[in-house]
C-alpha positions as CSV (number, residue, x, y, z in Angstrom):
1,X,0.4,4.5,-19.4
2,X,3.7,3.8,-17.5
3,X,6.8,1.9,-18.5
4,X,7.3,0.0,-15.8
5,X,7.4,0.2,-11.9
6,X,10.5,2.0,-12.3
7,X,9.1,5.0,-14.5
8,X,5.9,5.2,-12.1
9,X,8.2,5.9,-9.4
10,X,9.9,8.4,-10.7
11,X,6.4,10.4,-11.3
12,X,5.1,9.6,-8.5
13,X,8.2,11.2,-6.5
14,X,8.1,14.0,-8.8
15,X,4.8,14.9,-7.9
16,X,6.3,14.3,-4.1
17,X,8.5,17.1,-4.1
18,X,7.0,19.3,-1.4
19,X,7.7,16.4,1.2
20,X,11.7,16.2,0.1
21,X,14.3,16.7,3.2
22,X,11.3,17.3,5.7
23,X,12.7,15.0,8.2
24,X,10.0,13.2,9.5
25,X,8.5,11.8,6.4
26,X,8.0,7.9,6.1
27,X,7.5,6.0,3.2
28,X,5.0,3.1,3.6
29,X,5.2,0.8,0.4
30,X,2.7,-2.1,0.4
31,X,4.8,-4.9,-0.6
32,X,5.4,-6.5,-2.8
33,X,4.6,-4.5,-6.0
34,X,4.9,-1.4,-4.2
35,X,8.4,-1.3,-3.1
36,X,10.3,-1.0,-6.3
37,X,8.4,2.7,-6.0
38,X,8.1,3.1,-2.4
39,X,12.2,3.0,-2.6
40,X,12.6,5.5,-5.1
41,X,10.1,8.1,-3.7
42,X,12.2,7.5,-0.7
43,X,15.6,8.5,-2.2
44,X,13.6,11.2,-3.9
45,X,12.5,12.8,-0.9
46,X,15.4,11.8,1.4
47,X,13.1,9.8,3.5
48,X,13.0,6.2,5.5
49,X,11.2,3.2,4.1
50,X,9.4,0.9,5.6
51,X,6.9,-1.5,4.7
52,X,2.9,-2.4,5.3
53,X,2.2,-6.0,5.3
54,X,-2.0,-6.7,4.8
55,X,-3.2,-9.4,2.6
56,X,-6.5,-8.6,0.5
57,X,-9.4,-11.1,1.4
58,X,-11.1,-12.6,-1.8
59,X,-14.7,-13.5,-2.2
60,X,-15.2,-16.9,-1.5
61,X,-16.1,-18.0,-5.5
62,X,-13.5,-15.8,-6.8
63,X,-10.5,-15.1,-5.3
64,X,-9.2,-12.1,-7.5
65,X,-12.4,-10.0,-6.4
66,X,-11.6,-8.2,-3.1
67,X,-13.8,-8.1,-0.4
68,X,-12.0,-6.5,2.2
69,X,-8.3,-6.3,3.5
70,X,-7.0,-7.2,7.3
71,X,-3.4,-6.6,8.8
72,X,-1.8,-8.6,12.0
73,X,-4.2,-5.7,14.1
74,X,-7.3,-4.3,12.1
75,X,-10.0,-5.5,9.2
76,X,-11.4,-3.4,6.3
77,X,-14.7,-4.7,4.2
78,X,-16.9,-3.4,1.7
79,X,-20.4,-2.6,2.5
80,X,-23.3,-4.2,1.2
81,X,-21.4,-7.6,0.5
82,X,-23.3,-10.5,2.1
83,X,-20.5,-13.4,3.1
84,X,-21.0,-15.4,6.0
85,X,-19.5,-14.8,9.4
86,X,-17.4,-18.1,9.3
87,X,-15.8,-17.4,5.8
88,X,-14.5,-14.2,6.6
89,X,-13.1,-15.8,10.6
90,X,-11.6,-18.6,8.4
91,X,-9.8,-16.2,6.0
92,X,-8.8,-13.9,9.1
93,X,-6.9,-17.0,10.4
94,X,-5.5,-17.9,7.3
95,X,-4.3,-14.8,5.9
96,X,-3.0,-13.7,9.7
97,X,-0.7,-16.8,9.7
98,X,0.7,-15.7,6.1
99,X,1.1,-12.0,7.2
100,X,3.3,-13.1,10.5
101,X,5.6,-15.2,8.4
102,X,6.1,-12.2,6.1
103,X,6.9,-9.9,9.4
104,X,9.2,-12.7,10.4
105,X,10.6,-12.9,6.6
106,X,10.1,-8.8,6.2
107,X,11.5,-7.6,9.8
108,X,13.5,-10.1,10.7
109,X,15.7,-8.6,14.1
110,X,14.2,-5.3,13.5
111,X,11.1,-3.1,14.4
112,X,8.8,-1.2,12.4
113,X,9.6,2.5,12.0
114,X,7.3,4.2,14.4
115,X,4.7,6.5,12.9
116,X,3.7,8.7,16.0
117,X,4.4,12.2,14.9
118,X,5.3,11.2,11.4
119,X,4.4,12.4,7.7
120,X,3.5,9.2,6.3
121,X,3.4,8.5,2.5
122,X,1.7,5.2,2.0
123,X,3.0,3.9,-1.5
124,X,1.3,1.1,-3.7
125,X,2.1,0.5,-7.8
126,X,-1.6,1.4,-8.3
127,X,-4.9,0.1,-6.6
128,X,-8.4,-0.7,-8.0
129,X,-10.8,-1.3,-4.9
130,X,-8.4,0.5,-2.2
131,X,-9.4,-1.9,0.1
132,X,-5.4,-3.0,1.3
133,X,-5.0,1.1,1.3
134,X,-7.6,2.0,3.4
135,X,-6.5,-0.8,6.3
136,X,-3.2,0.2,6.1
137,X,-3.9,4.2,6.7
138,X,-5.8,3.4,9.2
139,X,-2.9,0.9,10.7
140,X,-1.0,4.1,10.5
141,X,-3.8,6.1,12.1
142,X,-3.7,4.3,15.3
143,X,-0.1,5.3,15.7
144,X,-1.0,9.0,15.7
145,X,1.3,10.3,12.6
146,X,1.0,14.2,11.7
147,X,-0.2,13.7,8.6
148,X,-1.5,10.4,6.2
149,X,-1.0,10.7,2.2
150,X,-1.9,7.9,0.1
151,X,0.2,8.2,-3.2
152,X,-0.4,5.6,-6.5
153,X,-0.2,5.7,-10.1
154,X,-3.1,4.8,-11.4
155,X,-6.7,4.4,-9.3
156,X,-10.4,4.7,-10.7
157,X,-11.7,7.8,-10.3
158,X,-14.2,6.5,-7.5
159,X,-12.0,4.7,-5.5
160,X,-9.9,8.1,-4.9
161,X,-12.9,9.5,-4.4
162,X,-13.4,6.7,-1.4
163,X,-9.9,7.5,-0.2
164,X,-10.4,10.7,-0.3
165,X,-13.6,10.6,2.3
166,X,-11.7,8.7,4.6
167,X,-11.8,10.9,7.9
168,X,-8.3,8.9,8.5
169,X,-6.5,10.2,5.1
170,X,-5.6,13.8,4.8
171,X,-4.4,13.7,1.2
172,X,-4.7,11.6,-1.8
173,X,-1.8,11.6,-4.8
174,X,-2.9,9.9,-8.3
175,X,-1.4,10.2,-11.2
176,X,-3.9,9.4,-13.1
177,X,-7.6,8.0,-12.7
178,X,-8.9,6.5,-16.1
179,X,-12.7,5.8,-17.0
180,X,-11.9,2.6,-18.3
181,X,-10.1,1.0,-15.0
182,X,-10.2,-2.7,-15.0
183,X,-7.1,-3.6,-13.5
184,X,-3.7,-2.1,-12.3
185,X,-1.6,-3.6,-14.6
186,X,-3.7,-2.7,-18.1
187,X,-1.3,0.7,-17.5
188,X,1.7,-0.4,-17.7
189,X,3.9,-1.5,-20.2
190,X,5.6,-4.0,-18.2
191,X,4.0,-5.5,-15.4
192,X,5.9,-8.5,-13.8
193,X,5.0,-9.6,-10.6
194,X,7.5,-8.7,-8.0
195,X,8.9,-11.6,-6.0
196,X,9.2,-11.8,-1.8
197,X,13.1,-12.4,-2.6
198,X,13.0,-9.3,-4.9
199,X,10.9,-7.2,-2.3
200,X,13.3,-7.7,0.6
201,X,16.4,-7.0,-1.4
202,X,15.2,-3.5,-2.1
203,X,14.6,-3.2,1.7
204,X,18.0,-4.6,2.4
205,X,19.7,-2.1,-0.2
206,X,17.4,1.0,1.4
207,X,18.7,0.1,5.2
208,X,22.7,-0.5,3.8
């Protein structure tokens, strides 16, 4: 159980420390819940902040149960769920058109940090299907980084496992994976929802 985003930052950097003052280290937090932690790892370890922007696609009777994730450039879904070819193109559109308004909101005059070469730490306040983890890695992938690390709080034990298989993930951080996983936010004490206008003025303080 964690405190708040605050407090799983903290552990989560603390179980960082071999990638403090490296350099080349990039922290990716998935926004908006993970960049409250994504910014304190990165002070932690001395290292730049960026953000991923994907959007989680929901299954078409209930929007809360993830299907699959997509960014501005790839798609991720899960196997062995039957939804038709013209749901999933009208969600790619939709959700598309919400992510570049978010780069435009996000990014504003400036350019993503590049990955090629990089150590990159790919940050979230927890995850339960890893769905919006496993595009972003492999958004980071394509850029050619050194090395990809997924690092959360709290996962179920299978999903890890998932993330762990990925040919496109070299390392997996969790704090901790309980059997009785239902939802991120059932482990922590307080779990408010983090605002856009809360997200980008953590980014704004990182950058000053």
């Amino acid at each position: 159980m964690f405190k708040d985003r605050i407090d799983a930052g903290k552990q989560l950097a603390n179980k960082l420390h071999p990638y403090r003052d490296k350099g080349n280290v990039v922290i990716l937090a998935i926004p908006r819940g993970g960049l409250p932690l994504g910014a304190i790892v990165a002070r932690s370890l001395n290292a730049k902040l960026d953000v991923a922007l994907s959007k989680k696609i929901g299954h078409p009777f209930n929007k809360e149960f993830a299907i699959g994730a997509l960014s501005l450039h790839n798609i991720v879904l899960d196997d062995n769920i039957e939804i038709s070819i013209e749901y999933i193109e009208k969600e790619k559109k939709r959700l598309r058109e919400k992510l570049k308004k978010n780069q435009t909101k996000y990014f504003k005059n400036k350019s993503p940090i590049p990955l090629k070469d990089k150590m990159v730490i790919i940050v979230d306040d927890g995850i339960a299907t890893g769905n919006t983890i496993r595009v972003t890695a492999q958004l980071a992938y394509d850029q050619k980084p050194k090395k990809i690390v997924v690092a959360i709080p709290v996962a179920p034990k299978l999903t890890v496992q998932k993330l762990q298989a990925a040919p496109y993930i070299d390392e997996v951080v969790c704090l901790e994976t309980p059997f009785n996983f239902q939802a991120v936010g059932q482990f922590y004490m307080d779990f408010d929802q983090v605002s856009d206008e809360e997200a980008i003025t953590i980014m704004n303080e990182f950058i000053a």
